[in-house]
KOLNU-92821 format. One record per atom (N, C-alpha, C): atom name; y, z, x; residue number from 1. Coordinates in pm, whole numbers, plus 32768, in hexadecimal, padded with zeros to 4 digits. Atoms other than C-alpha are relative to their C-alpha. Layout:
N
{r 'CA',{Y,Z,X},NUM}
...
This chain:
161
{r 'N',{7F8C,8000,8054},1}
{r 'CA',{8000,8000,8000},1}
{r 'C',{807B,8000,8058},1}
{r 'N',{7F99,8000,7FC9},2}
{r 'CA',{8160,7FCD,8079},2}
{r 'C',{808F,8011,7FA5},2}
{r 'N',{7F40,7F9A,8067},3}
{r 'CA',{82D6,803A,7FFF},3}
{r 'C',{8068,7FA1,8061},3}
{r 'N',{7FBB,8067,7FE9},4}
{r 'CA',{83CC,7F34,801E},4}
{r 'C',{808C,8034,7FBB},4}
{r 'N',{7F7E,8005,8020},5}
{r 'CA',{853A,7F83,7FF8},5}
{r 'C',{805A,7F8B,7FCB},5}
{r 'N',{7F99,80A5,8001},6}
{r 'CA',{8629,7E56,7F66},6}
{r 'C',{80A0,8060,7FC8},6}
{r 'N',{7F5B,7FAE,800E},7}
{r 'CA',{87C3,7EEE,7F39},7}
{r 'C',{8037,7F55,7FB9},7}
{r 'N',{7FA2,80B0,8059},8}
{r 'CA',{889A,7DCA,7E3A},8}
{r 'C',{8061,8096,7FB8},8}
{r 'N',{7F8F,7F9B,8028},9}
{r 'CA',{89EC,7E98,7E4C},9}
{r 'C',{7FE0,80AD,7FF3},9}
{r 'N',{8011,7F70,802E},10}
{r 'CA',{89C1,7FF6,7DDA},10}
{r 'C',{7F93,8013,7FD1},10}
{r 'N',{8097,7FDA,8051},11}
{r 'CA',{8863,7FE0,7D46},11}
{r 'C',{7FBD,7FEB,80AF},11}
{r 'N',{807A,8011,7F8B},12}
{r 'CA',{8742,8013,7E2E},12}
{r 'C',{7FA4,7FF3,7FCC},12}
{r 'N',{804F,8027,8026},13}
{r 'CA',{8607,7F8F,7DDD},13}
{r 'C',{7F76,8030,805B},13}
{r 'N',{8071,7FB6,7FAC},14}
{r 'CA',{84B0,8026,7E4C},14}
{r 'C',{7F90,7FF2,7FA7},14}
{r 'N',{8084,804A,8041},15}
{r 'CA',{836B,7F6A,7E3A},15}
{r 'C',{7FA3,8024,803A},15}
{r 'N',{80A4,7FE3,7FAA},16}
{r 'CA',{8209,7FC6,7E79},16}
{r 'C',{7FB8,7F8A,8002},16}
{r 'N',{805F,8065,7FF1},17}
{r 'CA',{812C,7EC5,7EED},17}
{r 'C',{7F64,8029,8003},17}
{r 'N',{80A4,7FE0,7FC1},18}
{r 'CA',{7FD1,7ECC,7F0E},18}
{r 'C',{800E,7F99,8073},18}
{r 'N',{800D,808E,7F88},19}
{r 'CA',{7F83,7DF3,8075},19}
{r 'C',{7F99,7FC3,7FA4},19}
{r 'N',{8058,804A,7FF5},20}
{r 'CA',{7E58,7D8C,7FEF},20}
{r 'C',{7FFE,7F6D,7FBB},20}
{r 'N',{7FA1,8049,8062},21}
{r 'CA',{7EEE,7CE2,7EE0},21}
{r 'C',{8028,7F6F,8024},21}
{r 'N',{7F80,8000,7FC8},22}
{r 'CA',{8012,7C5B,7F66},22}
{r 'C',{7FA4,7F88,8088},22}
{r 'N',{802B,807A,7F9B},23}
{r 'CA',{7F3C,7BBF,808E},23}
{r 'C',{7FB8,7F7F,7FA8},23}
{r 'N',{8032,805A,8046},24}
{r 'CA',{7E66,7B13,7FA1},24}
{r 'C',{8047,7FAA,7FAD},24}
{r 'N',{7F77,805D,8038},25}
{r 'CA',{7F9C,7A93,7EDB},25}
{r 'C',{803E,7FA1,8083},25}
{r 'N',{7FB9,8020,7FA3},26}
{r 'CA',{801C,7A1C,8030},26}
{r 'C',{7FA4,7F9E,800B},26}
{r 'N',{807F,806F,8009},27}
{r 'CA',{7EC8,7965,806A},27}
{r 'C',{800A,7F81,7F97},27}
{r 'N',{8013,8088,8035},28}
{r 'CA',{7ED9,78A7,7F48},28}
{r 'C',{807F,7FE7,7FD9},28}
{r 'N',{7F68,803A,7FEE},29}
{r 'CA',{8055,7864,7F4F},29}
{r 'C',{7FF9,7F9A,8082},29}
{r 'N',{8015,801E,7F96},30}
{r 'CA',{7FD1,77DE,80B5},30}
{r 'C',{7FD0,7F6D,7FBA},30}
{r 'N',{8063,808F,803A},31}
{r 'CA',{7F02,76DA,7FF3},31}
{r 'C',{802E,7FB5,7FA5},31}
{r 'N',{7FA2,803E,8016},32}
{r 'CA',{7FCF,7685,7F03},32}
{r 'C',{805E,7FC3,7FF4},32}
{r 'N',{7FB9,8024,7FC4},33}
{r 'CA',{80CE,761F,7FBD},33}
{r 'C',{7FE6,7F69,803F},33}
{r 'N',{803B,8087,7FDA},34}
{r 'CA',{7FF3,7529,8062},34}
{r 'C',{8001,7F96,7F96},34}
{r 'N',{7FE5,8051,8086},35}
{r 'CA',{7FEB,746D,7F19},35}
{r 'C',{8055,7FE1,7FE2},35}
{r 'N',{7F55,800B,801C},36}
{r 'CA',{814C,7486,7EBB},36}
{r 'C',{805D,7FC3,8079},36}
{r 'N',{7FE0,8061,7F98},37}
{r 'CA',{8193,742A,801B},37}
{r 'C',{7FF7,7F9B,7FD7},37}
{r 'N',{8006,8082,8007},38}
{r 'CA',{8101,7321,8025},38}
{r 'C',{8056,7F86,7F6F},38}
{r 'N',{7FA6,8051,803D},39}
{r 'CA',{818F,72BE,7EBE},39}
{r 'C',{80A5,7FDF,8029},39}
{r 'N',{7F81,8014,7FE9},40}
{r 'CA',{82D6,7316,7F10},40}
{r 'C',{8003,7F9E,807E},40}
{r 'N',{7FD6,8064,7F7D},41}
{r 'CA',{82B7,722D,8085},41}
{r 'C',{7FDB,7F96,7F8E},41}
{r 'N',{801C,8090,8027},42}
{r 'CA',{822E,7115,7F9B},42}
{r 'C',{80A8,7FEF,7FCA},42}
{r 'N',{7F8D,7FFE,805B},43}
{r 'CA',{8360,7151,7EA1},43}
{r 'C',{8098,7FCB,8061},43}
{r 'N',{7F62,801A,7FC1},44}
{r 'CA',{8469,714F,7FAC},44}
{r 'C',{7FAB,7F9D,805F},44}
{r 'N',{803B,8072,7FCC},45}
{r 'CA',{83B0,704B,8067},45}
{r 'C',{8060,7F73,7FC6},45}
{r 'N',{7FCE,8089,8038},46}
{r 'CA',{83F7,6F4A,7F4C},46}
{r 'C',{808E,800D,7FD4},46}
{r 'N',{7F7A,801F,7FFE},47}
{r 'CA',{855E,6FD7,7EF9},47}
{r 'C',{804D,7FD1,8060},47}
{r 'N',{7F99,8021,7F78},48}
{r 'CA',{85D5,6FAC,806D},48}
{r 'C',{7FAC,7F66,8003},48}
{r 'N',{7FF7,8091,8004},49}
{r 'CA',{852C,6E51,8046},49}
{r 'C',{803B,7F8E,7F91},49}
{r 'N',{7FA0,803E,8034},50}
{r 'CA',{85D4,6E00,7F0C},50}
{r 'C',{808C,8006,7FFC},50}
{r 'N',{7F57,8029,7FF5},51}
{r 'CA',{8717,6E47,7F96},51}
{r 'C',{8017,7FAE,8083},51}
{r 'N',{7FDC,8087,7F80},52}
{r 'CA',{86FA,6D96,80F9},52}
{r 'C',{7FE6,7F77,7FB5},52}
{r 'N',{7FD7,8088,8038},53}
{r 'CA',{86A3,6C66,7FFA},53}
{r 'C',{8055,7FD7,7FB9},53}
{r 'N',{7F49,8040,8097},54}
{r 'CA',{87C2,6C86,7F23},54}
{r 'C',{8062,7FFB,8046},54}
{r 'N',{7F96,7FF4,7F8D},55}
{r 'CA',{889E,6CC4,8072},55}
{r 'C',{7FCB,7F94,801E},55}
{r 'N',{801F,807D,7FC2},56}
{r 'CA',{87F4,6B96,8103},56}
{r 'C',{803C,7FA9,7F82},56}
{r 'N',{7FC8,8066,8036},57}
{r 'CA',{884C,6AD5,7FBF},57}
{r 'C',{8085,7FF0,7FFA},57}
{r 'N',{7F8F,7FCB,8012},58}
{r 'CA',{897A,6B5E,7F8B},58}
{r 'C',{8087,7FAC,80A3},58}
{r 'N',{7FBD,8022,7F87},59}
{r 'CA',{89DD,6AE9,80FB},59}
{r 'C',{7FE0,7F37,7FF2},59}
{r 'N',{8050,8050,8006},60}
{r 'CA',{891D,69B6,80B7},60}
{r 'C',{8079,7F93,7F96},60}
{r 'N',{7F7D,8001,804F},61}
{r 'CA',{8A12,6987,7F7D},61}
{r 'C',{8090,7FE5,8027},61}
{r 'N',{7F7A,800E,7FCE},62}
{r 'CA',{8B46,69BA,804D},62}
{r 'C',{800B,7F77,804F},62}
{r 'N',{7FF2,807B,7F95},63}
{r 'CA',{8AF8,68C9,815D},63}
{r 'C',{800B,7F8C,7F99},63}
{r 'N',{7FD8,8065,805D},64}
{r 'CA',{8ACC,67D2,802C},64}
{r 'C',{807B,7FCD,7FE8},64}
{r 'N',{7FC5,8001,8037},65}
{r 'CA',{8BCF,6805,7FC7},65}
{r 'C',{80AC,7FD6,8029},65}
{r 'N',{7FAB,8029,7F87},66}
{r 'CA',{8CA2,67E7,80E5},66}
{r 'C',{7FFE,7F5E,8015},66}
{r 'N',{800B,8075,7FAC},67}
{r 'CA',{8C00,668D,8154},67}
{r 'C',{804B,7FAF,7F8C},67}
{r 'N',{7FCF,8073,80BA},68}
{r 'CA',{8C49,6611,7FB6},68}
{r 'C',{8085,8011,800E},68}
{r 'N',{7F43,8014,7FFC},69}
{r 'CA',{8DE5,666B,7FDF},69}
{r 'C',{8001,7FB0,809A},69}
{r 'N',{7FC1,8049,7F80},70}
{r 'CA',{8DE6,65D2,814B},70}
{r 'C',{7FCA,7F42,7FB8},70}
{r 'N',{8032,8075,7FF9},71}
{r 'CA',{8D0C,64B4,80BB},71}
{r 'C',{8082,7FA3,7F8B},71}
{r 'N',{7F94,7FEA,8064},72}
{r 'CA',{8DF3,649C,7F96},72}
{r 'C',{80BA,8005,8057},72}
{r 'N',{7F5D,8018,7F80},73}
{r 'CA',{8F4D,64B0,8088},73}
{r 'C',{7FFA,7F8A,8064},73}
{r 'N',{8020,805D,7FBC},74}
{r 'CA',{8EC3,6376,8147},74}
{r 'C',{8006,7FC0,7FBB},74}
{r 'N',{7FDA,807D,8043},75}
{r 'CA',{8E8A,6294,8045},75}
{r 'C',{809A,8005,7FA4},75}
{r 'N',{7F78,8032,7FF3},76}
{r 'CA',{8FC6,62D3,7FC1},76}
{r 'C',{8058,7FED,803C},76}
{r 'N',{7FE0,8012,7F9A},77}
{r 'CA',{9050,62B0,8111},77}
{r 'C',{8014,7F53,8007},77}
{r 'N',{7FF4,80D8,800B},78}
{r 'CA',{8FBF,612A,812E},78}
{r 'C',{8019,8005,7F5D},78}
{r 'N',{7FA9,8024,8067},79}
{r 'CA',{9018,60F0,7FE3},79}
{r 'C',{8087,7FDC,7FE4},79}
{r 'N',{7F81,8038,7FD5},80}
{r 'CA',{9176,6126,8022},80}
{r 'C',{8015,7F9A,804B},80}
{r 'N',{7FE8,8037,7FA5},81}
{r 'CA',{9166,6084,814F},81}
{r 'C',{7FF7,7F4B,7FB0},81}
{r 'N',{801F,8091,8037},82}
{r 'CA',{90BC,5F39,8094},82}
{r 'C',{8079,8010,7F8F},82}
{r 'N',{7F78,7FEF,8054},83}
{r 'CA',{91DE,5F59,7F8C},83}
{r 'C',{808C,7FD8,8059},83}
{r 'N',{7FAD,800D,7FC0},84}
{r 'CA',{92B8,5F53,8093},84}
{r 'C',{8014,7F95,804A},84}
{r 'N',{8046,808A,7FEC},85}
{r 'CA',{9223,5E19,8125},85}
{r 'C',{7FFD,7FB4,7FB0},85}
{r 'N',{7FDE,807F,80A6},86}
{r 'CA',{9234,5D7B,7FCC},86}
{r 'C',{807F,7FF4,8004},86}
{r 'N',{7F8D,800B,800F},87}
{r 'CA',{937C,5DCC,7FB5},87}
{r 'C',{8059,7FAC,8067},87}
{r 'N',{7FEF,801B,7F94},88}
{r 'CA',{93D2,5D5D,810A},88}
{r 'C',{8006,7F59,7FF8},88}
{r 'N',{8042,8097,7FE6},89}
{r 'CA',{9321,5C13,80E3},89}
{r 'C',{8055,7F9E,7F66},89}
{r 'N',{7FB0,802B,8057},90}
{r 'CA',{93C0,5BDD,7F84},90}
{r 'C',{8093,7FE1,7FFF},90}
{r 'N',{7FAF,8005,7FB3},91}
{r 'CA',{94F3,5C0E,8026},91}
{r 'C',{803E,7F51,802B},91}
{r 'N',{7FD2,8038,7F90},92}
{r 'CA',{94D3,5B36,8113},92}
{r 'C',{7FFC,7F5A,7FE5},92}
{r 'N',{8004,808D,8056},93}
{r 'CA',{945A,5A17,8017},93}
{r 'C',{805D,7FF3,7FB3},93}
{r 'N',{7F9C,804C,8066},94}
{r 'CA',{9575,5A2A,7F42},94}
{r 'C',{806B,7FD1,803F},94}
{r 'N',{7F95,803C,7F91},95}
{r 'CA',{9684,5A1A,8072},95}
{r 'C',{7FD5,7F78,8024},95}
{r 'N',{8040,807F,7FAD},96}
{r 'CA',{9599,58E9,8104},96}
{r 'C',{802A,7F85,7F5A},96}
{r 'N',{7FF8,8057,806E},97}
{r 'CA',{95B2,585E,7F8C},97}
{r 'C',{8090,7FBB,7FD2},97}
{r 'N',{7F92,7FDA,8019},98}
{r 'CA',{9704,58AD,7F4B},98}
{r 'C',{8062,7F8E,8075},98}
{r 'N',{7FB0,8056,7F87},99}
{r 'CA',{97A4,57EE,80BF},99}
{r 'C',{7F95,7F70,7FE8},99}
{r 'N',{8045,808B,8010},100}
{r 'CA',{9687,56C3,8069},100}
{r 'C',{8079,7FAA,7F75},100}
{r 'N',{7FAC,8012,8093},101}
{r 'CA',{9766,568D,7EFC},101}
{r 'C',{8073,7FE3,8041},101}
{r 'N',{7F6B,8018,7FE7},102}
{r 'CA',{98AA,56C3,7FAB},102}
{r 'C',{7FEA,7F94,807D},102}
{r 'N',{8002,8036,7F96},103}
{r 'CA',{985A,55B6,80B0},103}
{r 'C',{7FDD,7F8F,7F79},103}
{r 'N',{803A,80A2,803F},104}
{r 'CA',{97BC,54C6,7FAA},104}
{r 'C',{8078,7FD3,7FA7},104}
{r 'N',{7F5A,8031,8067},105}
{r 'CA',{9932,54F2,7EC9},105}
{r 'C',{8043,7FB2,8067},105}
{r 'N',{7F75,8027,7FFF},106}
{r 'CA',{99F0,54BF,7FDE},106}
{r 'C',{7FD3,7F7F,8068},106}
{r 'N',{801E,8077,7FE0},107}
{r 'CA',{9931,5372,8059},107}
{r 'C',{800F,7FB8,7F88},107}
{r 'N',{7FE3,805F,806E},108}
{r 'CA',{9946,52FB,7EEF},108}
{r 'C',{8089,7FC5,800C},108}
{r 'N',{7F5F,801A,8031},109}
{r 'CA',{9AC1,5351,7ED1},109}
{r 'C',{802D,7FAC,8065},109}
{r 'N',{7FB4,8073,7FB6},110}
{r 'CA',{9AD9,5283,8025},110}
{r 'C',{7FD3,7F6F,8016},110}
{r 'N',{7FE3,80B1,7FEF},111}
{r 'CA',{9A30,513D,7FC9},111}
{r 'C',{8035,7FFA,7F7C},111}
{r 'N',{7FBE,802B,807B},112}
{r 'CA',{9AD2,5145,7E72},112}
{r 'C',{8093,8025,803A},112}
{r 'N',{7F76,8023,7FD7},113}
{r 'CA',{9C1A,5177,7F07},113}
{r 'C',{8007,7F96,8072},113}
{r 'N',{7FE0,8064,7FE7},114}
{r 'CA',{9BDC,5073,7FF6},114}
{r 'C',{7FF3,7F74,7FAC},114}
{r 'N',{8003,809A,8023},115}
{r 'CA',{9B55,4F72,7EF9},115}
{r 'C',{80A8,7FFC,7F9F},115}
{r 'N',{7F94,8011,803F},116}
{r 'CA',{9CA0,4FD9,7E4B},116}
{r 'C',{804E,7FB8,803F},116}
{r 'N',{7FB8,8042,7FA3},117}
{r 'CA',{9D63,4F82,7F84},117}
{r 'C',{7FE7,7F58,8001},117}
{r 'N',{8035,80B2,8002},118}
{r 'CA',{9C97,4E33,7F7F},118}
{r 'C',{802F,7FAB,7F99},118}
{r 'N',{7FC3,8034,809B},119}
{r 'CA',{9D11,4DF1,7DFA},119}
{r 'C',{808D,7FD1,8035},119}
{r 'N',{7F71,7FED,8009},120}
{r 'CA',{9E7B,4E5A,7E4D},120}
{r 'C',{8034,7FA1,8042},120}
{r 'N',{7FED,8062,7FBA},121}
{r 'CA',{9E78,4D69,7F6D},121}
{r 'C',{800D,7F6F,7FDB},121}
{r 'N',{8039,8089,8057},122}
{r 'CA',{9DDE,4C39,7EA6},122}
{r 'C',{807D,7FFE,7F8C},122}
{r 'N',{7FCA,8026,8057},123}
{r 'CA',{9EDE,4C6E,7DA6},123}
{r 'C',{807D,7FDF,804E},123}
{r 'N',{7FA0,8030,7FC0},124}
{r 'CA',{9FE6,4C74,7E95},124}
{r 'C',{802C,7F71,8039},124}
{r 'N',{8013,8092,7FD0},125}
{r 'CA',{9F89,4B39,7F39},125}
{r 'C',{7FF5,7FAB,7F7D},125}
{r 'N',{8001,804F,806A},126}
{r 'CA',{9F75,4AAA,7DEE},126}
{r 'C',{8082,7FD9,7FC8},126}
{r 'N',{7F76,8008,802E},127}
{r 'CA',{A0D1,4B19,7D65},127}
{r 'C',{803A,7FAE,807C},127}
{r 'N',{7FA3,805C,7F68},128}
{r 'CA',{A15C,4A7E,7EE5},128}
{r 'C',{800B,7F88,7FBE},128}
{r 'N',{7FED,8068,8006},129}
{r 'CA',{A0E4,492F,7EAE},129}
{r 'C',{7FF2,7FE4,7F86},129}
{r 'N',{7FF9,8017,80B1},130}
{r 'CA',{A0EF,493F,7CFF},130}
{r 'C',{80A8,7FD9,800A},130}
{r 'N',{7F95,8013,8006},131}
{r 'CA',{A287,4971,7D55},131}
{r 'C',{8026,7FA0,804C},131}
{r 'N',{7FC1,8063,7FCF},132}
{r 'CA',{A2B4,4878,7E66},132}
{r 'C',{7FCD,7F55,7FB7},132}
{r 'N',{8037,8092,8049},133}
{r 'CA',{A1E6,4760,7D86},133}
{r 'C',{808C,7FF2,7F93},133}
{r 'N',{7F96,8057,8070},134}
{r 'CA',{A2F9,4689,7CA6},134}
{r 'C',{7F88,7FEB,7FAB},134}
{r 'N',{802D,8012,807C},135}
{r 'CA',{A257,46A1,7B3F},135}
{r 'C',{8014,7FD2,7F92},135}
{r 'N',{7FB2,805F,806C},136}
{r 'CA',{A2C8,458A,7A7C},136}
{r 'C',{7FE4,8024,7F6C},136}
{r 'N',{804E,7FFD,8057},137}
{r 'CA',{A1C3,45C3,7974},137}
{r 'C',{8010,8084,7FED},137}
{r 'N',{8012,7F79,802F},138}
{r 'CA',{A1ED,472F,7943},138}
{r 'C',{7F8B,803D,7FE3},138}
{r 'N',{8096,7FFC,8008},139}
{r 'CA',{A077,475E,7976},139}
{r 'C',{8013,809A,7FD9},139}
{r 'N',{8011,7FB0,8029},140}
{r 'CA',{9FF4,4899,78E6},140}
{r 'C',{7F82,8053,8077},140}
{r 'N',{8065,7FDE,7F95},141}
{r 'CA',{9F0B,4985,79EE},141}
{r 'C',{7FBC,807E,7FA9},141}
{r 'N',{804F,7FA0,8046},142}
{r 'CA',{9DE6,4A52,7975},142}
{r 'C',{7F8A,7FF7,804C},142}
{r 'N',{804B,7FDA,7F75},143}
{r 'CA',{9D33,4B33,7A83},143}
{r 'C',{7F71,8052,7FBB},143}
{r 'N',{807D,7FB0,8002},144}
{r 'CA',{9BC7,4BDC,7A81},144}
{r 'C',{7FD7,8053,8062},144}
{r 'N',{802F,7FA5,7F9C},145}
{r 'CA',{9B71,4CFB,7B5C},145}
{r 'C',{7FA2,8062,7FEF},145}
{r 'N',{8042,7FC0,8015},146}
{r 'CA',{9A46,4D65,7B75},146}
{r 'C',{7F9D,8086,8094},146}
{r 'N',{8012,7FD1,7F76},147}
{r 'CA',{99EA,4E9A,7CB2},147}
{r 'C',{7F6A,8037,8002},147}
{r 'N',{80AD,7FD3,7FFB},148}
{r 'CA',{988F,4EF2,7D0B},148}
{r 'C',{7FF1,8058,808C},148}
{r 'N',{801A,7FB4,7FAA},149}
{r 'CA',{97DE,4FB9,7DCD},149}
{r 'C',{800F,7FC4,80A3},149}
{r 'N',{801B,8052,7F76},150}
{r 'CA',{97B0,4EC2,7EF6},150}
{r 'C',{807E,7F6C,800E},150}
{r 'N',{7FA1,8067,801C},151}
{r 'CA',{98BF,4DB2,7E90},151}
{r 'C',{8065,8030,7FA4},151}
{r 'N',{7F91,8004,809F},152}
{r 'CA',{99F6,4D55,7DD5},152}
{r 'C',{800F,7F79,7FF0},152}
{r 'N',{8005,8094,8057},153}
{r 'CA',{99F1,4C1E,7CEF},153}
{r 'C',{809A,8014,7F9D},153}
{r 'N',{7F9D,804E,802D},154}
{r 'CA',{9B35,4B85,7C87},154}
{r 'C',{802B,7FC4,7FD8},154}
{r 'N',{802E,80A3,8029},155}
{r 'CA',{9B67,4A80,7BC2},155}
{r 'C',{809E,7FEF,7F9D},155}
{r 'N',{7F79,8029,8032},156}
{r 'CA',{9CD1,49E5,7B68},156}
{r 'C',{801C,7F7A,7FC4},156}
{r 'N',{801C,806C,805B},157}
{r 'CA',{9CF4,48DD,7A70},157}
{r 'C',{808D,7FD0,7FC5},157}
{r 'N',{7F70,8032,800E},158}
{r 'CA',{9E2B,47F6,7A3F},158}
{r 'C',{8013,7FB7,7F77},158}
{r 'N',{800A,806E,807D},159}
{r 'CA',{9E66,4788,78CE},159}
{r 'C',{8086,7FB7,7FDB},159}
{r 'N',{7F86,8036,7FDD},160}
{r 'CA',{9F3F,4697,789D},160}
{r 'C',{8000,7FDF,7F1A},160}
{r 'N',{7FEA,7FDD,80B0},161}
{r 'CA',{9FEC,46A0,7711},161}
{r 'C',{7FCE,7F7A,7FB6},161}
């Protein structure tokens, strides 16, 4: 038998044991344990392996997640860039379009102002020697002018009353 003191504040507590007891409780608390051990190592076994896999996913997750916004910040990167290259190139076709037009006006406006010059001339030379001719007959004159792309056709016709 044994006498065990326990003190909680102001109370004192005073227990008799039997050893014999008491060892034999200890014995199979000894064995028990083994069992419960072991459950409890299985138990925390598979919690500390279902959290290194949820930390592994979890990390697993991030890195994803990372590569998907970088992958995602690249293509809209070239994207711009090709946009910018469209734009560039559109650009550069409407200026090229734009000086082709103003080159093709101002070759028109200078063979149509020379075939004008060519008219103005022809009529001149016409009126010259129309005023130095003596016109007894009072002939009547009736002109045709027609300007083309590659020529000018003329055609002056003397009617007499």
């Amino acid at each position: 038998m044994g006498l065990r003191f326990c003190t909680h504040g102001n109370l004192v507590v005073v227990v008799i044991e039997d050893v014999e007891e008491i060892t034999e409780w200890k014995m199979r608390e000894k064995q028990k344990p083994k069992k419960t051990c072991k459950k409890q190592t299985k138990a925390a076994t598979e919690i500390q392996a279902w959290w290194r896999g949820t930390l592994v996913r979890r990390t697993l997750l991030h890195a994803a997640l990372r590569a998907w916004i970088i992958q995602r910040w690249w293509r809209l990167t070239l994207d711009s860039l090709l946009q910018k290259k469209r734009k560039q190139a559109l650009v550069t076709y409407a200026n090229t379009m734009r000086a082709v037009v103003k080159i093709q006006s101002l070759v028109r406006m200078w063979r149509i102002h020379w075939r004008y010059h060519q008219v103005l001339n022809a009529i001149y030379v016409i009126q010259c020697h129309w005023q130095c001719h003596n016109c007894n007959t009072c002939a009547l004159l009736r002109g045709h002018c027609v300007v083309t792309a590659s020529h000018l056709q003329f055609h002056i016709e003397i009617i007499n009353p």
